[in-house]
N, C-alpha and C positions, 0 to 999 in steps of 0.2 A: 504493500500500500504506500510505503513511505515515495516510490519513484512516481508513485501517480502529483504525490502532494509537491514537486516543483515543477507539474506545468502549470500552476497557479502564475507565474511570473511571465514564463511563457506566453500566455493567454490573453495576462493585461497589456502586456508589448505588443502584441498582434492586432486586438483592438483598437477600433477608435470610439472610446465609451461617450458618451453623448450626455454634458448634463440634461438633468429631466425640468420641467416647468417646475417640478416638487419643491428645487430646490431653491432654501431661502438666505438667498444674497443682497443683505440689507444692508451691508456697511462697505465702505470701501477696506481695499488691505492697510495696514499698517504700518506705521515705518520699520517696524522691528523684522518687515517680509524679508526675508531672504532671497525672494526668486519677483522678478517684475512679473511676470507670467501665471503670480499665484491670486487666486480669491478666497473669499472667506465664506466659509458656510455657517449657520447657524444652527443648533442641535441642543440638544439635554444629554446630560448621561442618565444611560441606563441600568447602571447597576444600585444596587441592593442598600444604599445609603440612603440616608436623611436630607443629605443635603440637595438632592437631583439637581446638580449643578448647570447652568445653562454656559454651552460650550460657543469657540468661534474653531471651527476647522479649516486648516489650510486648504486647498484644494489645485490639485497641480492641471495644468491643461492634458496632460496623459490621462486622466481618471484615476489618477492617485492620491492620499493623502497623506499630508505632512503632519506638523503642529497641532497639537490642539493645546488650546488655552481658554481658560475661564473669561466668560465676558463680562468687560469691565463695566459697562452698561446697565448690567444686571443688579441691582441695588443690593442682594444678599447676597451671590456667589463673587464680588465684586473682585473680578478680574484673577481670584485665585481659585486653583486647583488641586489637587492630589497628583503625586508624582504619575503615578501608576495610570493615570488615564490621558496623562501629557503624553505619556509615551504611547497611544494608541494605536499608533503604527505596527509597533513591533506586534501585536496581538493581532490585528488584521490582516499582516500581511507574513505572519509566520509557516515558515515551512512544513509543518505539520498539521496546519490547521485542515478539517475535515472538506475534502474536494467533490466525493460521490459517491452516490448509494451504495450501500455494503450488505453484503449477506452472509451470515456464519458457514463456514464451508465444514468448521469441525468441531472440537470439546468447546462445551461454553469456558469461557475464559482464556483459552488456548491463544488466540488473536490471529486464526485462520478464516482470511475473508474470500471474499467474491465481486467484483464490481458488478452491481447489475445497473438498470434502467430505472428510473425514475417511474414508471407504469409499474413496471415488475413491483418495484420495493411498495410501493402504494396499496399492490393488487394484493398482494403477500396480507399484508398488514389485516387489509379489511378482513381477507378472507381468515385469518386467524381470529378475529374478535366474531365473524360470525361463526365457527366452529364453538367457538369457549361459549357464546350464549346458547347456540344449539346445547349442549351438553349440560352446561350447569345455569341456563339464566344468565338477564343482562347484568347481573350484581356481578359477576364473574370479570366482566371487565373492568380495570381501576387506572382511568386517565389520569394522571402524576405528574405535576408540576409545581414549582415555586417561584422565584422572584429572580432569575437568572438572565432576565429584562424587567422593568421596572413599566414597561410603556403597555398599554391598556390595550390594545389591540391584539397584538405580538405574544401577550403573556396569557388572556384570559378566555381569548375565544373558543379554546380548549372544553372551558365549562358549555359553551352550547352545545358544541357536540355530545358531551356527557346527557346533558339535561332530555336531548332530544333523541338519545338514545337507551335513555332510564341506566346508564351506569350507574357504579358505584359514585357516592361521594365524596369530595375532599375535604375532611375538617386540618384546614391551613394553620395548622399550633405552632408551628417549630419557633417560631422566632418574638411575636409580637404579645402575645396573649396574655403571657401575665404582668406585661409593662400597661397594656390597654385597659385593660379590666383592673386595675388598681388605679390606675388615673382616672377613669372615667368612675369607679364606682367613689370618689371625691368628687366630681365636679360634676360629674353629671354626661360629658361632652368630650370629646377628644380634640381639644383645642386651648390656647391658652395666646396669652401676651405675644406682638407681634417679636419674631424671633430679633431683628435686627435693632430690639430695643437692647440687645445686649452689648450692642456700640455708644448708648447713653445711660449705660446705668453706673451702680457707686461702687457695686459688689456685685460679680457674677461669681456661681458656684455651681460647679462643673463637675456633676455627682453622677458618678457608675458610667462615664464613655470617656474612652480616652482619644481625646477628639481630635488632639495632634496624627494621629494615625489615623484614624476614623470617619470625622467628617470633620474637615481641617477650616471648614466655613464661619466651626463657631471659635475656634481660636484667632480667625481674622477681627470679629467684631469684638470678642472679649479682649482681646490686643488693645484694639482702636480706645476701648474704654479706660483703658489703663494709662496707654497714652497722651489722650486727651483730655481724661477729667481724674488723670491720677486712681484710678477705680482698681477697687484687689482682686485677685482673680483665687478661689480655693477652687483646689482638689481634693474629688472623695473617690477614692479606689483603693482596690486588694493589692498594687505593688506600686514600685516608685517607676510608673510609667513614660513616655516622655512629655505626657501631659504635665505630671506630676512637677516635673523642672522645668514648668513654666510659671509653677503656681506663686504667688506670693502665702499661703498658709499649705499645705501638703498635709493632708489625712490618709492615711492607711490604717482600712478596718480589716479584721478580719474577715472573706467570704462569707455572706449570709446575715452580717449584724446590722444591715445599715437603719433596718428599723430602731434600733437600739439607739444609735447614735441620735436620729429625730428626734425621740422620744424624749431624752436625757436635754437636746438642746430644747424642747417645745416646755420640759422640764421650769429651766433656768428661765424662761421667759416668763412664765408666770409667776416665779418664785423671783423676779430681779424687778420687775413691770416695763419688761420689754413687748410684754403680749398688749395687743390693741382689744381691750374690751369692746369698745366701741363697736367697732367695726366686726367683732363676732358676734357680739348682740342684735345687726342686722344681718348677718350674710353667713351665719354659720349655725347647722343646726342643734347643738349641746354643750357650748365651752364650759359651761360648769359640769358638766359629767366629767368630759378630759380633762378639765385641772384637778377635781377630785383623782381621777385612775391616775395621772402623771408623779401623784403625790410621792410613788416610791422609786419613779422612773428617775434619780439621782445621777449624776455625772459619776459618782462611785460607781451606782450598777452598772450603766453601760461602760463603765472602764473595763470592767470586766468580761466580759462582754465580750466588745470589739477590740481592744489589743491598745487603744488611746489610752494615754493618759489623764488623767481628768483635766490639768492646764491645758492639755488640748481642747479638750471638750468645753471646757471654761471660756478659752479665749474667741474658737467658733462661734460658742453661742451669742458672746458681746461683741462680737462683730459684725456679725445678722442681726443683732438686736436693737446697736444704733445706727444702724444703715436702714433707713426708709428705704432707698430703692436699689432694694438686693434680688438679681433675677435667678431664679433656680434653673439652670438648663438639668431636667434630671432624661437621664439614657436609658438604653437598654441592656447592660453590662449588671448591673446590680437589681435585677430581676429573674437573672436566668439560674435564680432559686428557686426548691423549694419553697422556698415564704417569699418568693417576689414580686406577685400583686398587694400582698400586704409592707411589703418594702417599699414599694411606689408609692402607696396611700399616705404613707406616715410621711415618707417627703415631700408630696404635697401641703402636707398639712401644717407643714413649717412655716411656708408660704401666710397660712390662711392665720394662725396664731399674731404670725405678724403685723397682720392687715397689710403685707407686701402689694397684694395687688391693687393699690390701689393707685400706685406710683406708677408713672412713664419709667420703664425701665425697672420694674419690680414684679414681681408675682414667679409664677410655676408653669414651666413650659416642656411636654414632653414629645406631643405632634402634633400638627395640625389639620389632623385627615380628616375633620369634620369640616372645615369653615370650605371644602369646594364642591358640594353641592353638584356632584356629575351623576349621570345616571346613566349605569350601566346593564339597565336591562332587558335590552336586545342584544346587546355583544354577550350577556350571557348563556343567552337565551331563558332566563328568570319565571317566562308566561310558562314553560314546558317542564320546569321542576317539579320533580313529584317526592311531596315530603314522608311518602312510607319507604322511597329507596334509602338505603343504611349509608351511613356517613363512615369513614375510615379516618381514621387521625394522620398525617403524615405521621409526624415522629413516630409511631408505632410503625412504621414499615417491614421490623424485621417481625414483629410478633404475628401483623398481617402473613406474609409470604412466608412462617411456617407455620400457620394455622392455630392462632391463639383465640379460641373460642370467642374469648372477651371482646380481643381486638378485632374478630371479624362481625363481632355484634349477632353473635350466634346462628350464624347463617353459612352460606356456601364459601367455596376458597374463592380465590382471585388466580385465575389462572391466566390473564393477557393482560398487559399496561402496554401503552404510548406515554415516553415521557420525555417532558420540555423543560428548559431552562432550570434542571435543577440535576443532582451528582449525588441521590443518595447513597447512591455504595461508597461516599466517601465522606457527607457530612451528616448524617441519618447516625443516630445513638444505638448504641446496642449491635456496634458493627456484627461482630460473629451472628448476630441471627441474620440481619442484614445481608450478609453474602450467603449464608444459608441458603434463603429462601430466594433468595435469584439463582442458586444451585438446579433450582429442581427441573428434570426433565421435563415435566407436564406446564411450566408457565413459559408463555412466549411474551419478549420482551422487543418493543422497537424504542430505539432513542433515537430524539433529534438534537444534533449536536452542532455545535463548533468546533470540536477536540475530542479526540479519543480518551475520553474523558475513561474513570475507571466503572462508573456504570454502564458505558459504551461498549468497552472493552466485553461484559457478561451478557449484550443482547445478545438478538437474533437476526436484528435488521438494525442496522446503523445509516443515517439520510442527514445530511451536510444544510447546516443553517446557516441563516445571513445574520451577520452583526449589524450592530443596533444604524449606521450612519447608509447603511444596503436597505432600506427600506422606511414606510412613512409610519409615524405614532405619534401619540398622546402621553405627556407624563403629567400627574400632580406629586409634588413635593407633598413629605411629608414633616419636615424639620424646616420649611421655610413657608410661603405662602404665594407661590405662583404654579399659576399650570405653563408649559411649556411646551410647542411644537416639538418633534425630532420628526422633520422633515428627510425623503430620502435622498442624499446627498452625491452617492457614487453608486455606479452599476455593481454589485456583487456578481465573482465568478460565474460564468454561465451554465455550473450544472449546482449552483446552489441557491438553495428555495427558503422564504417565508414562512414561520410557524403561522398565518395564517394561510397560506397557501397547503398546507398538508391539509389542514384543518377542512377547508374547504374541500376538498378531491378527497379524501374519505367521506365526508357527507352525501359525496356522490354514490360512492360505490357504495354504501352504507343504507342510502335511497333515502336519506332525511336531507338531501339539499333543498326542498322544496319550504321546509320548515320556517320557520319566522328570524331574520337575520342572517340568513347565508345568501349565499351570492351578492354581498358586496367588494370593491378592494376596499384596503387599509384605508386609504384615504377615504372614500365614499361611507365608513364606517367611523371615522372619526367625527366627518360632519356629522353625521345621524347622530352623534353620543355630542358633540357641542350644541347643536339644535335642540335637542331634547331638555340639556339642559341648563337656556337660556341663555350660552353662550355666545360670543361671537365665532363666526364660521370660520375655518380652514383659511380661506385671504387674507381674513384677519388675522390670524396667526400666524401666518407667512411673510408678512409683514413687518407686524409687530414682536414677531419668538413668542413672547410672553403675555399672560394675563394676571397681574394684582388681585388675587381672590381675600384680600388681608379685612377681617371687618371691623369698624371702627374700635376707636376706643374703648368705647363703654362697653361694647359687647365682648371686647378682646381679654378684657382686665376682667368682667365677670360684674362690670357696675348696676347693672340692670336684675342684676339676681344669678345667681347660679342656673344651670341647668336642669334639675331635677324638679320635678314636679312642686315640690315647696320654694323654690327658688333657693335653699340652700347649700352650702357644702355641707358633704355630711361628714362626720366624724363619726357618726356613726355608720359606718355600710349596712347596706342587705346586701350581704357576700354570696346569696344564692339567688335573690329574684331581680334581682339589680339588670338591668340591658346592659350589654355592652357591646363594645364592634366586633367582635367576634364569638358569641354567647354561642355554646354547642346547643345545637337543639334538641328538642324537650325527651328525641327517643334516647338519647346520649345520658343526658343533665348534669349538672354538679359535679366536679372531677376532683381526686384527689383527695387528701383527708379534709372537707371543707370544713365540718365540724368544728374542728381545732381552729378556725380562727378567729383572731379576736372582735370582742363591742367596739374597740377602743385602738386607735393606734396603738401598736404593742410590736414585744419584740415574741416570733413564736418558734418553737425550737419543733420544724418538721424537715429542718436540713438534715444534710447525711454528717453526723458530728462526727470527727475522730473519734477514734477508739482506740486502744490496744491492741490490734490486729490492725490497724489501717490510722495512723496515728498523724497520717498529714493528709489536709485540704488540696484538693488539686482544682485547679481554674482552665480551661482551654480556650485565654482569651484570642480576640485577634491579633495577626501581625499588621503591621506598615504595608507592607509592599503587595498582599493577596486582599481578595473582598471575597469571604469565605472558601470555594474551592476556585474561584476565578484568579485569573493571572499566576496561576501555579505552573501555567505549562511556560510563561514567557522567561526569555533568559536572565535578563535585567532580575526582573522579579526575584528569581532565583537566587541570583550572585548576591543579590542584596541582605538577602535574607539565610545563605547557610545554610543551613542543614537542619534538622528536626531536633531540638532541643529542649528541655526540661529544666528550669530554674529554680536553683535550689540557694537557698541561705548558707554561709559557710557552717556556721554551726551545726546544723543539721546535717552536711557531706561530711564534718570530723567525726559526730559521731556515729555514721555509716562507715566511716576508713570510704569516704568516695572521693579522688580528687578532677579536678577541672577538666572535661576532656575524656573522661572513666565512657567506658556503657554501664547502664544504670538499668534495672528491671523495676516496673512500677504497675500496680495491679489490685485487684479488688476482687469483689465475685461475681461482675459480668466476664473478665479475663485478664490478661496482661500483657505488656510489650516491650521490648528492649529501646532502649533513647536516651542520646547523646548528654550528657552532663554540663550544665552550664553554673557553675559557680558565683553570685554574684548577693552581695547586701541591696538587691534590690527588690526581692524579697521577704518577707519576715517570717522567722523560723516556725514550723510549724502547714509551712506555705508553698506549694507546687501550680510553677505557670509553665504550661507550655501552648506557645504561640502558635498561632496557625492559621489556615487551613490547609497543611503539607498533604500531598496526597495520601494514601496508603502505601503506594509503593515506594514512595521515599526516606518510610523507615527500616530499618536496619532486616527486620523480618517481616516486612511488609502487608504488616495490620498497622494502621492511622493511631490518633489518639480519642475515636469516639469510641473504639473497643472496648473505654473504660466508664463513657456515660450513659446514663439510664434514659429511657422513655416512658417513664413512669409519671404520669400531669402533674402538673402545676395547680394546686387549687386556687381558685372554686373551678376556673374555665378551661382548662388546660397550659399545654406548652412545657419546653424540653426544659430543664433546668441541667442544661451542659456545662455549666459552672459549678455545680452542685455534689463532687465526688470525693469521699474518702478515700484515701487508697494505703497500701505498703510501698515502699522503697529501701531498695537494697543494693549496694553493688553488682554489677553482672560476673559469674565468676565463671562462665562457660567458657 
């Protein structure tokens, strides 16, 4: 396959690719061009961050791309970017990248292919998902996707074919659900203070993302604030990240306490009179219940606790306390607990204690996927959903695919997927079931890929997709507050297709293209989802890039009342009947130990605690240079990032006898792996980070580091808590 993958280069040299009308050429080039001959495209990125940066692309008169850089134009990505999507190039035009349909010639796994047809790979496909329904029912087939595009056309049209074929369903847990469901079951809404007030506030605090590696958007505005009105910037994370050596106050909690720490600073607010009575006496539903329950939550207890000092915790909280306008940016890092919808809760509630929001540049901001109002229910096909078909959790995938009664909702196997924009064989928890049940003879697998990814590698049929600037979409930001065109900008290879284009030509062969929402292009379907709702059309956007969805003031800060039917914040949840943006439904319900959580902001002990048999916390947070399994195949990436490593505290490697450099074995009772030893105090003892998302095959015995985390929910609503693992560590003495 590899000799097929450089006539990619071939191909565009022989061509004369033709910009299309698509393309939105709104500014002239720059002085900073390199080439007289170049223009500029306009686009969003499409991967899996908060920030959905709006891009300017260089564009060469061959049909190739140079540069990309963040547009300065753009008021919250303002003109910066993340390395890794600067360098765009290198991923687009990589020699490996996926050229033509593939067919397993031999063992699964083996990487014995077949070039077929484009007909063929399609015709294959259908006629395998109607065998698996003939046999066991439409429940049998499990369309599988994630966030591997970010743009609404490209990523979701997948569910109409589902819908319109009575598949199985996707309960979308892995990533969002217990940061959503704890923000939203405080305020009601999934939305908060426009993000870019974190450029005019006094104190920003920058809790559970490390956003220098992450989304590098809000360390530009938290900069700017620092800069210009002198403003502190804290850090609340599990290691000394390099957020962390930006901070002017640096916290390091222990994994799992951060409700602790809230609680302890919401504490000292009412015990100092930094809490605004006021302002909870109209806009917060029981501040005398939580100052009552806070009465033991002591800067002693959470010393304990969280691994802080209490002068730590001391100084935090009179820092927040006399800062009116302190903006909490809180992430998705310190949810991906056990207790991490009630982690989110309590650090909004810091916010609310304060009467923060009521400052330009104060309150609690986690996403803003409520304030854009699109509707997406024709691209889902939404009219054709039928709510007795059985929902499947993603992060369950391996219990799914070896038949875990629970996880199949006590019904039939799953024996065919199509899957998109997503690598479960490499970032799916509970790897060993995970490649299991992709083991089994009787399930047939097709992926649509960019890269022989290591899911790729276990189908049946493998079929070459276009990256995101090879076709047209729609993105809304969820960490900022515009929607953005991603016009299509350059011709992609000519034997590689649109995830809507599969989509559509199995609808064919499928015999649902008649259905409600097929047979449009991308574009013709973006109009229909701006039109529907209330937006301005496709020229408009081609024009403009972007749309302002940010809603005023008072609605933003929460002046008008909260969200929730009382208009208040609750301090108090309903952890079970509570709505939220991704509530599993009603055949599902409730997940996880929900029992166990608290009336009250609290700190609750349903993480995985050390023990004597597994005596250190392990975190599998992100690296720099990857966005989850993406840009692990590019070189840069690579070189940047080393090797698959394990971060251990010295004191902890003296008294293993492990030194810098060792192989190390690290394990628990899903299983264990061998990995590379990295020695450093930027962890605190007791504490195991290893960065990622490295493939599986780039460790040393070539199982990942999800081998070690569970898919066991997140209460009340689900979601993987892949932060969440005790484990052992020991020297490797093999």
């Amino acid at each position: 396959m590899n000799s097929r993958h450089g006539e990619f280069f071939w191909l565009l040299a022989i061509q004369a690719l033709e910009y299309t009308n698509a393309m939105n050429i709104a500014t002239p080039i720059d002085a900073k061009s390199p080439k007289p001959d170049t223009r500029l495209g306009h686009t969003a990125c499409p991967h899996d961050c908060p920030s959905t940066c709006a891009l300017e692309v260089e564009l060469f008169e061959d049909g190739r791309i140079g540069r990309v850089r963040g547009a300065n134009d753009h008021s919250y990505t303002a003109g910066v970017i993340c390395a890794k999507v600067a360098r765009y190039a290198e991923r687009l035009y990589h020699p490996d990248r996926l050229m033509y349909p593939l067919r397993r010639s031999g063992a699964k796994g083996a990487g014995q292919w077949q070039q077929i047809s484009w007909d063929d790979a399609l015709d294959e496909i259908a006629e395998a998902f109607v065998k698996a329904e003939a046999k066991d029912g439409s429940e049998a087939i499990w369309p599988y996707f994630y966030a591997g595009t970010m743009g609404w056309v490209q990523r979701d049209s997948i569910d109409r074919l589902r819908h319109a074929k009575r598949y199985s369903g996707f309960f979308s847990s892995i990533c969002t659900n217990p940061a959503w469901t704890g923000f939203t079951m405080a305020t009601g809404t999934l939305r908060g203070p426009d993000p870019r007030e974190m450029g005019r506030t006094d104190c920003v605090v920058i809790w559970g993302t490390n956003a220098v590696s992450t989304q590098v958007n809000v360390m530009t505005h938290a900069i700017k604030a620092r800069k210009e009105r002198g403003a502190k910037i804290v850090v609340i994370d599990i290691y000394d990240n390099p957020t962390m050596k930006q901070a002017d106050m640096a916290l390091i909690v222990g994994p799992g306490t951060d409700a602790a720490l809230a609680c302890a600073v919401m504490h000292v607010a009412f015990r100092d009179g930094y809490a605004d009575r006021n302002y909870m006496a109209r806009y917060a539903d029981d501040p005398a219940g939580l100052e009552a329950h806070l009465k033991t939550r002591t800067p002693q207890w959470a010393a304990e606790i969280t691994g802080l000092s209490v002068e730590e915790i001391e100084a935090f909280a009179r820092l927040v306390g006399t800062t009116k306008k302190t903006f909490f940016r809180l992430g998705y890092g310190f949810t991906r607990q056990r207790n991490g919808a009630v982690a989110m809760h309590a650090a909004a509630s810091v916010a609310t204690v304060l009467g923060s929001w009521q400052y330009e540049g104060g309150g609690a901001f986690h996403s803003n996927s409520d304030i854009f109002r699109m509707n997406n229910a024709e691209l889902t096909g939404r009219s054709m959903k039928d709510a007795d078909i059985r929902m499947l959790d993603q992060s369950q995938i391996g219990r799914v695919l070896t038949g875990d009664p629970v996880a199949l909702r006590h019904r039939g196997p799953v024996t065919a997927m199509l899957i998109q924009n997503t690598n479960p064989a490499n970032i799916a928890p509970e790897q060993r079931l995970v490649r299991r049940g992709f083991a089994r003879d009787d399930l047939f697998v097709a992926v649509h890929e960019q890269f022989m990814t290591e899911t790729a590698e276990i189908a049946d049929i493998v079929i070459p997709a276009t990256m995101f600037v090879e076709h047209d979409d729609i993105y809304r930001a969820g960490g900022q507050n515009h929607i953005l065109l991603g016009p299509k900008l350059v011709e992609p290879p000519p034997s590689v297709r649109t995830n809507l284009f599969v989509i559509e030509e199995l609808a064919k062969r499928l015999e649902v293209a008649d259905r409600p929402g097929f047979g449009f292009s991308a574009r013709e379907m973006v109009d229909r989802i701006l039109k529907s709702s209330d937006l301005p059309d496709y020229d408009h956007f081609l024009e403009h890039k972007w749309f302002d969805r940010q809603p005023a003031f008072e609605e933003a800060h929460f002046l008008n009342g909260f969200a929730h039917p009382d208009g208040k914040f609750h301090f108090r949840p309903d952890w079970i009947n509570q709505p939220a943006p991704n509530k599993p439904p009603a055949a599902i319900g409730a997940l996880g130990p929900h029992a166990e959580l608290p009336v009250f902001p609290d700190q609750v002990d349903v993480i995985e605690v050390a023990d004597p048999e597994h005596p250190f916390r392990l975190a599998t947070s992100p690296a720099r240079n990857f966005l989850n399994s993406s840009f692990s195949e590019t070189k840069t990436s690579r070189q940047k990032e080393g090797r698959p490593e394990v971060m251990i505290n010295p004191a902890d490697a003296e008294a293993s006898g492990i030194s810098h450099g060792d192989l190390v074995r690290i394990g628990n009772s899903r299983g264990d792996l061998r990995i590379h030893a990295r020695i450093t105090t930027e962890v605190k003892s007791g504490v195991l980070i290893a960065e990622g998302l490295w493939p599986n095959k780039a460790h040393v015995d070539g199982e990942g580091i999800n081998v070690l985390t569970g898919a066991d929910p997140v209460a009340p609503y689900g979601g993987a808590a892949v932060h969440d693992n005790k484990v052992w560590l020991r020297r490797d003495t093999a």
